[in-house]
Wavefront OBJ file of the C-alpha trace (Angstrom):
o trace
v 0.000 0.000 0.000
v 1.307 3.807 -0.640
v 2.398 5.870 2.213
v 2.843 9.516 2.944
v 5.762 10.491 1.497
v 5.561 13.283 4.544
v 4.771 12.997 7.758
v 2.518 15.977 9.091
v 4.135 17.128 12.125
v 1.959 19.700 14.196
v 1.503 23.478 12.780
v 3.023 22.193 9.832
v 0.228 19.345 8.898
v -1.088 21.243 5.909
v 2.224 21.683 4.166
v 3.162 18.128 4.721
v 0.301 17.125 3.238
v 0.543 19.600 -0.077
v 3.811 17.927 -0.241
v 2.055 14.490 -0.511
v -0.258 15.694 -2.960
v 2.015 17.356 -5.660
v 4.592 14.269 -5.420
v 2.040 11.846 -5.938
v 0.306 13.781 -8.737
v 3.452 14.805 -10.524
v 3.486 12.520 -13.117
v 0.071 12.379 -14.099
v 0.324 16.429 -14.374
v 3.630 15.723 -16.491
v 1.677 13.566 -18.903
v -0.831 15.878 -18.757
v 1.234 18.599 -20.498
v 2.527 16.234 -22.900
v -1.176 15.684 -23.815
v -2.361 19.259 -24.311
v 0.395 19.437 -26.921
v -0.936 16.889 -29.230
v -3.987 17.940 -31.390
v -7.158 17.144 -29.694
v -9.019 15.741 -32.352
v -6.299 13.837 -34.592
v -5.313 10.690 -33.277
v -1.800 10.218 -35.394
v 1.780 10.524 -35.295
v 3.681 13.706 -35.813
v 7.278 14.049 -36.071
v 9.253 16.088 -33.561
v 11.717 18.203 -33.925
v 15.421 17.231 -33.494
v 15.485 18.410 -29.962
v 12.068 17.577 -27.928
v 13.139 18.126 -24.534
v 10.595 21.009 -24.446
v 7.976 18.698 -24.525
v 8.913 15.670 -22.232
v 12.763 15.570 -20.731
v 13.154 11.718 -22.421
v 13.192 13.014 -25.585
v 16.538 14.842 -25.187
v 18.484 14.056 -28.017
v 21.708 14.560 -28.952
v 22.190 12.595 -32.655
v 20.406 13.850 -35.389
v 20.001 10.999 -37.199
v 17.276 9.516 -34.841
v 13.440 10.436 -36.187
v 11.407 10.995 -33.210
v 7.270 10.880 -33.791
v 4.481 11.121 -31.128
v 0.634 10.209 -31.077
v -1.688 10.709 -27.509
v -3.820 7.684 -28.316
v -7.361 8.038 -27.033
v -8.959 4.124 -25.895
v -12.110 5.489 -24.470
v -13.927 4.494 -27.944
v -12.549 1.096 -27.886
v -9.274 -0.234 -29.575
v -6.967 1.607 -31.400
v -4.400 0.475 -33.899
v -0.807 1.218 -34.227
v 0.362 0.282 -38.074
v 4.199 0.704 -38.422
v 6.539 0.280 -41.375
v 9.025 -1.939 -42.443
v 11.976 0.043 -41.767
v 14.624 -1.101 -44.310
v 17.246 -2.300 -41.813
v 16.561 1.051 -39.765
v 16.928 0.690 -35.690
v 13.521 1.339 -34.342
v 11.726 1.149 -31.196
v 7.855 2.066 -30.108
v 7.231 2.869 -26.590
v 3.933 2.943 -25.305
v 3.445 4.885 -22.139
v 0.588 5.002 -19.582
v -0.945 8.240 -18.232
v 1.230 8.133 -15.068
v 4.731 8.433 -16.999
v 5.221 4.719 -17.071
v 6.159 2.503 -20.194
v 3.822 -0.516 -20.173
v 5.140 -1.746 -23.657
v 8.179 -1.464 -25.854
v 8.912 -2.956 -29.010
v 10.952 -2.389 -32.459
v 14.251 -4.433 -33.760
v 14.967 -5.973 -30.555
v 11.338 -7.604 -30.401
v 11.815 -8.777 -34.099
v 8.895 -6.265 -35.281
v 10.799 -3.790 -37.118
v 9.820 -5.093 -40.489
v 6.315 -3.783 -40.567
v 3.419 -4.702 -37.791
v -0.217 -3.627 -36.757
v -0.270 -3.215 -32.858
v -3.677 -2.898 -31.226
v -4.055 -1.155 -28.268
v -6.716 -1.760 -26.013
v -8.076 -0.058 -22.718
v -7.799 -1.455 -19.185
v -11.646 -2.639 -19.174
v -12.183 -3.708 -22.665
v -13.198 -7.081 -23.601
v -12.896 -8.737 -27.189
v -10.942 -10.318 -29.464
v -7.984 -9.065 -31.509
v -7.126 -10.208 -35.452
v -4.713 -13.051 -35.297
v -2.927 -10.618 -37.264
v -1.974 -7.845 -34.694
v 0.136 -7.936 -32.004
v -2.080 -6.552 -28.745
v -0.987 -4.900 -26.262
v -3.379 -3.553 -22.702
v -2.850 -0.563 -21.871
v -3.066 0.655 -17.868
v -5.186 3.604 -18.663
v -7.870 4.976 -21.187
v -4.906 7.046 -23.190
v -2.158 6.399 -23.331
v 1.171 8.131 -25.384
v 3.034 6.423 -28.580
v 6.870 7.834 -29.190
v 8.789 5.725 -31.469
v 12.629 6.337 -32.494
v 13.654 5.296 -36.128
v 17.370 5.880 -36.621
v 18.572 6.658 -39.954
v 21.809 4.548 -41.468
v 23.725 8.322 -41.248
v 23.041 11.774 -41.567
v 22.836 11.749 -45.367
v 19.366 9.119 -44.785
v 17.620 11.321 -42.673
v 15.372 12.678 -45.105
v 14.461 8.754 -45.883
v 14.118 8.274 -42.065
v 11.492 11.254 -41.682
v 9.703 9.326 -45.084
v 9.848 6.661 -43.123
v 8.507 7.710 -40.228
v 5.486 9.337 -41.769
v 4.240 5.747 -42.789
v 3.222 5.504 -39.643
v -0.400 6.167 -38.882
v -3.454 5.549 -36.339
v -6.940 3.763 -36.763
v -10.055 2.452 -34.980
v -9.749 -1.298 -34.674
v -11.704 -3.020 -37.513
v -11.404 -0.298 -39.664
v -8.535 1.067 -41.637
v -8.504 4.565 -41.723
v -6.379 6.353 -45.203
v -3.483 6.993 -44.676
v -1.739 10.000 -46.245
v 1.804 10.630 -45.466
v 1.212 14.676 -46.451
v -1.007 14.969 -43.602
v 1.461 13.868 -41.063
v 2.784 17.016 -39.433
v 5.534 18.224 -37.314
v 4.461 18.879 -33.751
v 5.478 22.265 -32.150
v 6.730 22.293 -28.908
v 5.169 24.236 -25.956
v 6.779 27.727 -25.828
v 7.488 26.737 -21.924
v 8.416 23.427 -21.587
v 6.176 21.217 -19.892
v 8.277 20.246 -16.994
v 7.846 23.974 -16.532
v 4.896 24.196 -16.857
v 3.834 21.567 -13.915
v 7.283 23.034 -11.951
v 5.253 26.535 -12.093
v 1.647 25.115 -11.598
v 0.267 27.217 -8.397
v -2.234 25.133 -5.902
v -4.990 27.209 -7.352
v -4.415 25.897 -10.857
v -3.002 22.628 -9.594
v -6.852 21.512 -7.431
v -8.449 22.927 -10.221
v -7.426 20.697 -12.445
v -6.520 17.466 -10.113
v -10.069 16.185 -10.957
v -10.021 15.705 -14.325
v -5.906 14.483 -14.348
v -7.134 11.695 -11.665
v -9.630 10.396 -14.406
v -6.999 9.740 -16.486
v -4.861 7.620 -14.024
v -3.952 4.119 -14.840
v -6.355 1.531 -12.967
v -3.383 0.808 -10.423
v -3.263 4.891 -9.370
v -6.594 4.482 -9.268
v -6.871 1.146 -6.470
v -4.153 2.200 -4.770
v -3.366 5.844 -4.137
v -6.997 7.672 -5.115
v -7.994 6.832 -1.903
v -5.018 8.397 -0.432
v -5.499 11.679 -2.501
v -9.460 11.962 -1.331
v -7.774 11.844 2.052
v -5.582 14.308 1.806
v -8.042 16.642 0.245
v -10.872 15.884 2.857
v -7.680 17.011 5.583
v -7.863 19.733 3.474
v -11.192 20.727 3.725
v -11.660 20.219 0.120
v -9.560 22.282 -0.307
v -12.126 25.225 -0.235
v -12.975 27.620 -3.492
v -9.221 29.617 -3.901
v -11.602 32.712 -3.006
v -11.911 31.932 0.368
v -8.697 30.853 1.429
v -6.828 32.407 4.295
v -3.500 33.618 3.610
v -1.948 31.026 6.137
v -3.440 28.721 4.142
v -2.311 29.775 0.734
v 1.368 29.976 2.178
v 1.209 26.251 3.438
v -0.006 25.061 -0.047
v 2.772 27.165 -1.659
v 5.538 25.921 0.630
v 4.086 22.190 0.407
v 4.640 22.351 -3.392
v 8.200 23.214 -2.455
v 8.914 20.775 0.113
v 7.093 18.123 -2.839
v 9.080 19.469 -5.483
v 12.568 19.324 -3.692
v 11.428 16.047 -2.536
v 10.972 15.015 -6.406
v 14.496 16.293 -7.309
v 16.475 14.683 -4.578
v 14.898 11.277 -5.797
v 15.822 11.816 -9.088
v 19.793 12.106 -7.735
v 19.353 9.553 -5.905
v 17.742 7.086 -8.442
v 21.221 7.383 -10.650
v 24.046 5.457 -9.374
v 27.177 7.673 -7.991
v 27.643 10.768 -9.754
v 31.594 10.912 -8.708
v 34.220 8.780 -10.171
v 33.005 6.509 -12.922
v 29.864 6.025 -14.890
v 26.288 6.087 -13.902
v 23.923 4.970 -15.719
v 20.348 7.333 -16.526
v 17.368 6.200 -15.128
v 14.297 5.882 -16.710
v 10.582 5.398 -15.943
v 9.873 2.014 -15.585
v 6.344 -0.103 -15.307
v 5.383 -0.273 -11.482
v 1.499 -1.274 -10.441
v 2.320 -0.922 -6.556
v 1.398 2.926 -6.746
v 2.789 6.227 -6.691
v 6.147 6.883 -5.195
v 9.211 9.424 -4.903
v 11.219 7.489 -6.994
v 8.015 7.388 -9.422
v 8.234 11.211 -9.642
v 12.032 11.499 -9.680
v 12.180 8.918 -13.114
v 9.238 11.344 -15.050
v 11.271 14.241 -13.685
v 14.633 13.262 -15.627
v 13.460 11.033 -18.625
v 9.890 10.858 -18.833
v 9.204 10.332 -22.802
v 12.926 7.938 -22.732
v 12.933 4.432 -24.358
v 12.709 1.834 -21.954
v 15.462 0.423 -20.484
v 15.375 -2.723 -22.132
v 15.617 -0.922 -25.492
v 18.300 2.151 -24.124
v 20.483 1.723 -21.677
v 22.209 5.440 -21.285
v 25.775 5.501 -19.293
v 26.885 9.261 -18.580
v 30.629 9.841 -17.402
v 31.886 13.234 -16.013
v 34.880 12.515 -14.169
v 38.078 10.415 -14.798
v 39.526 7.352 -13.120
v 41.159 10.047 -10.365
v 37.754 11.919 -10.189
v 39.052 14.962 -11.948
v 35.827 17.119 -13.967
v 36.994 15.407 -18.143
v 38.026 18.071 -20.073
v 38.604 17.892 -24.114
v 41.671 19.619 -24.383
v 43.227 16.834 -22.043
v 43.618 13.273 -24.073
v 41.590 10.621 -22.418
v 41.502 6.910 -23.547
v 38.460 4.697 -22.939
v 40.253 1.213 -23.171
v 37.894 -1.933 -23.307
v 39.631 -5.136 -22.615
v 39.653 -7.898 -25.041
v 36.354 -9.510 -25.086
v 34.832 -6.906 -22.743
v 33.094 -4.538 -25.750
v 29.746 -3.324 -24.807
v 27.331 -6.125 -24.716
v 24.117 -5.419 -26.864
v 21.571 -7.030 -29.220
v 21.458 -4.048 -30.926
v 24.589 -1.690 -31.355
v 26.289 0.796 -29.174
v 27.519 4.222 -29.505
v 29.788 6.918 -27.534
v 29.167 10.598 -27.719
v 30.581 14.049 -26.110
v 28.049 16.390 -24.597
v 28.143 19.102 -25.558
v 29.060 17.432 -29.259
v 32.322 19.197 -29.977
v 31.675 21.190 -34.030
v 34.161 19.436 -35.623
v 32.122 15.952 -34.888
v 31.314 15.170 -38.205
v 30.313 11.603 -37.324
v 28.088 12.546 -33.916
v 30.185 10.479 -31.865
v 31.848 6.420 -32.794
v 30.156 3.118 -32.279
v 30.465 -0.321 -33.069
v 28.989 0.679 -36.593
v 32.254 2.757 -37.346
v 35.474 0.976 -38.979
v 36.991 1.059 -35.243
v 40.641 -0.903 -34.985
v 41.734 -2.958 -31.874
v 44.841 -2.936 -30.412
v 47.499 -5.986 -30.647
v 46.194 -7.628 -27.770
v 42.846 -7.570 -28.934
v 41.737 -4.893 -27.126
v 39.846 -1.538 -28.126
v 41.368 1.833 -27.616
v 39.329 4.776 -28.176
v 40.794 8.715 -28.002
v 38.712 11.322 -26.761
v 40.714 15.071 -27.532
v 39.695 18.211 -28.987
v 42.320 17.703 -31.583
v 43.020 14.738 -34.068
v 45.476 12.222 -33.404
v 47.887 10.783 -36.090
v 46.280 9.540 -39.041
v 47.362 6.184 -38.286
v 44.442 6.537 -34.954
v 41.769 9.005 -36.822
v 39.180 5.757 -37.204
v 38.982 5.407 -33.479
v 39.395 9.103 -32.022
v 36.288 10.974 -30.590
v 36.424 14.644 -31.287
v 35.708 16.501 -27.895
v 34.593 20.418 -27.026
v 37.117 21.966 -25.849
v 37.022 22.609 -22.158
v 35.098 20.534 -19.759
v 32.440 17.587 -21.181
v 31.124 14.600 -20.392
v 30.807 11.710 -22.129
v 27.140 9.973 -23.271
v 27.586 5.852 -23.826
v 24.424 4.170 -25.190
v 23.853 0.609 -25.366
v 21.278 -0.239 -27.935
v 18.957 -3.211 -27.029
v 21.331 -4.120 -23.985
v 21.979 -8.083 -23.305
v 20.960 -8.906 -19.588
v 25.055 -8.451 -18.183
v 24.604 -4.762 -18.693
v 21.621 -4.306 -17.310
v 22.063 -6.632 -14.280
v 25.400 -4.693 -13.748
v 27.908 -7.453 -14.294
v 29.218 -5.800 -17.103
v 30.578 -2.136 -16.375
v 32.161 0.368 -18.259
v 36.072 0.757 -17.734
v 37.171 3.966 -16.384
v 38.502 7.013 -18.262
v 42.262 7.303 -18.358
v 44.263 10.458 -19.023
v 47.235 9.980 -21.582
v 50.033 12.148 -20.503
v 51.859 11.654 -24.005
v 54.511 13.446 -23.062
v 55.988 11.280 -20.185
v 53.481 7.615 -20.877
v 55.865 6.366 -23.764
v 54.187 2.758 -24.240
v 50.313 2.417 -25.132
v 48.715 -1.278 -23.862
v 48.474 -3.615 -26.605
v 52.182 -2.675 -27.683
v 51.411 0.267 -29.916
v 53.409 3.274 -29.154
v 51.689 6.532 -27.210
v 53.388 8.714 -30.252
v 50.459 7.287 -31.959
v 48.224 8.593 -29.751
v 49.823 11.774 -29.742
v 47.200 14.985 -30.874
v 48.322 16.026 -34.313
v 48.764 19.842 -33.518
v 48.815 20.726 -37.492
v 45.135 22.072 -38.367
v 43.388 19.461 -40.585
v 42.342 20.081 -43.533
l 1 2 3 4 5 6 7 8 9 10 11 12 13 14 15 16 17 18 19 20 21 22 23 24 25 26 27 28 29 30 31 32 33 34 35 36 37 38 39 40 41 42 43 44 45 46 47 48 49 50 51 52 53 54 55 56 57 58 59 60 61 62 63 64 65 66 67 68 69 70 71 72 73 74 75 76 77 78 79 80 81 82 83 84 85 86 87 88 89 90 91 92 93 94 95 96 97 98 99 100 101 102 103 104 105 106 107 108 109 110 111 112 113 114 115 116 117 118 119 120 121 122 123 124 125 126 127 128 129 130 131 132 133 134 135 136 137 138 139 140 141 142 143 144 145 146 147 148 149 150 151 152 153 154 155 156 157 158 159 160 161 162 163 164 165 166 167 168 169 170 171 172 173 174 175 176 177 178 179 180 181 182 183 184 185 186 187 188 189 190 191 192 193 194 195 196 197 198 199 200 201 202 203 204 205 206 207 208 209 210 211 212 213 214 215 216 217 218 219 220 221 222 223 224 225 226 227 228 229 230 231 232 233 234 235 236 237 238 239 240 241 242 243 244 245 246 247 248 249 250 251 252 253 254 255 256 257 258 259 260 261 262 263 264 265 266 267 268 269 270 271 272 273 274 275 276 277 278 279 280 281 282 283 284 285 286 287 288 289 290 291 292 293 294 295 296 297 298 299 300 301 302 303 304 305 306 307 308 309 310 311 312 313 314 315 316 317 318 319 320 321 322 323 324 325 326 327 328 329 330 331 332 333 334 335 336 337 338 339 340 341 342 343 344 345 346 347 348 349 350 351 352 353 354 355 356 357 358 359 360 361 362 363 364 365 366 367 368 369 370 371 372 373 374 375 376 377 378 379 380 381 382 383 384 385 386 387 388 389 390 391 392 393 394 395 396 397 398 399 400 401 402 403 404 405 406 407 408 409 410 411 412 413 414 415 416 417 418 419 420 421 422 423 424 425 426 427 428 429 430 431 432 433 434 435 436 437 438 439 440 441 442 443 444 445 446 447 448 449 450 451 452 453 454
């Protein structure tokens, strides 16, 4: 059963308990704003733009070869169908996510259905049966919100990407709706950013509103912390019409929101593993029916619109081996050890953030022509300036000045996700004293080529 995230402690009851109330609600309010984005009246995906963190904090994105598209799917008419295109050897991934922030389904190349599939999506109480030809799927709650990721082969097949991703389309079960790929439009993005938005709700705003965001809650919010909620607001006396509240009152809500919100943010630090030497990996929201929680709020804080784990698993380094801030005008080596490469279904890739300009290639992977050392091991260099030609295939340009360093795992196998596998640490190359490289090739190699390239 949920608890009180706060304990009401005297004087201070009616704060503690606007504290409860924004934490638990958070995420539904998130969703909420991602909703009143989306056209009310069009069920079907539109393409975002390269950068969507304005409209959920998931959809941060720093390679602009991945297509992102987004549909709110409405279930309370009955079944809705999902038809997606073969993707001509494309990565892609679908997640569906439930009205409190949650995936509840996930699906693309790693589930084999990358090739072209019909997905119907039904609501929590429907009954019925689905063709033997689509792949169903329940959803928690009565909408529910579609993002899918296609990833184009390079920059260059973007364009085909985007073509791709306007194949996609939205119908009423049992009947096929046309399709035209002109219709399917780009989606603006709020002009404040709908973490904002909620971050900035007032309690007036915030009770107005909490009635018709609790219909929309998945069947487990509903069983298991409604009940709760009604509590708190009977405590609250309702709360009363904003008119006649006392300004005592209207102080405790506002510094109950505060409490809630701090609250929110510590559990999202918290949720990440260490954030000083080494990597941690990104949380993201993850499919829990045992009710609303901290850690809940802190995962739709951070990544709510992200792939789920099982499809993205996103490892974020800031500091070296000695716990010194990275910087790319130092040279840093990221040495995996032979047969310890990333271990994924799907691919992997290793990026700066900020992307330094020069990075033509938007950071290396297991897709570029990378070259191990003699020992069988794999050597990457990280520097704002190029090595010797002999190491170009495997260097990662870097900003100059301080960075960190973005390592996704594509369709991770269950050694990365369980933790066995780790990422090795980031070494500094002092070229000028470190004369021998491991695998027997000589640091000179590694050596930034000072000339400017051409």
């Amino acid at each position: 059963m949920t608890k009180q995230i706060f304990k009401p402690r005297g004087q201070n009851t009616t704060r503690a308990i606007a504290a409860n109330v924004f934490s638990l609600c958070f995420p539904l309010f998130l969703v909420d704003a991602v909703r009143r984005v989306h056209p009310v009246a069009l069920q079907q995906f539109h393409l975002l733009p390269p950068d969507g963190a304005d409209l959920a904090p998931g959809l941060l994105e720093d390679d602009p070869r991945i297509v992102i598209a987004s549909a709110w799917i409405d279930l309370t008419d009955g079944p809705v169908v999902l038809h997606l295109p073969h993707t001509h050897g494309r990565h892609f991934d679908l997640t569906l996510i439930d009205t409190a922030g949650e995936p509840f389904a996930s699906l693309g190349t790693r589930t084999d259905n990358d090739d072209g599939v019909d997905v119907a999506v039904v609501g929590p109480r429907w009954s019925g049966e689905v063709p033997h030809t689509h792949l169903a799927r329940r959803a928690p709650s009565d909408a529910c919100w579609a993002v899918s990721r296609i990833h184009a082969h390079s920059p260059l097949d973007r364009p085909e990407a985007e073509a791709v991703s306007r194949n996609q389309h939205v119908s009423s079960l049992g009947r096929r709706a046309e399709h035209r790929t002109d219709h399917v439009t780009s989606l603006e993005p709020p002009a404040v950013s709908s973490l904002r938005q909620v971050i900035e709700l007032g309690p007036a705003v915030f009770f107005h509103r909490l009635d018709s965001v609790l219909d929309r809650a998945p069947i487990g919010f509903e069983r298991s912390v409604r009940p709760l909620i009604d509590q708190f607001r009977r405590d609250l006396d309702g709360p009363p019409p904003v008119s006649s509240w006392s300004p005592d009152l209207a102080e405790a809500l506002e510094l109950g929101f505060a409490d809630g919100l701090a609250a929110i943010r510590a559990a999202t630090a918290a949720i990440s593993e260490s954030r000083g030497i080494g990597w941690h990996a990104v949380a993201v929201p993850q499919h829990d029916e045992s009710g609303a929680s901290l850690a809940q709020a802190g995962r739709a804080y951070s990544s709510l619109g992200a792939p789920a784990r099982e499809e993205l698993l996103t490892l974020v380094c800031e500091h070296d081996g000695h716990g010194r801030p990275l910087r790319g005008d130092r040279s840093s080596r990221l040495r995996f050890p032979p047969d310890g490469l990333p271990p994924v279904r799907g691919f992997w890739r290793l990026h700066t953030r900020p992307t330094a300009s020069g990075d033509k290639r938007h950071g290396i992977g297991d897709r570029n022509d990378l070259s191990p050392d003699d020992d069988g091991a794999l050597s990457l260099i990280i520097h704002d300036l190029p090595p010797a030609p002999g190491d170009l295939g495997n260097w990662l340009s870097a900003p100059h000045g301080e960075m960190c360093l973005i390592m996704r795992l594509y369709a991770p196998r269950g050694e990365a996700l369980s933790g066995a596998w780790r990422m090795p640490p980031i070494e500094i190359v002092d070229l000028d004293v470190d004369g021998s490289r491991p695998g027997g090739a000589s640091s000179e190699s590694l050596k930034p080529n000072r000339r400017t390239p051409s």
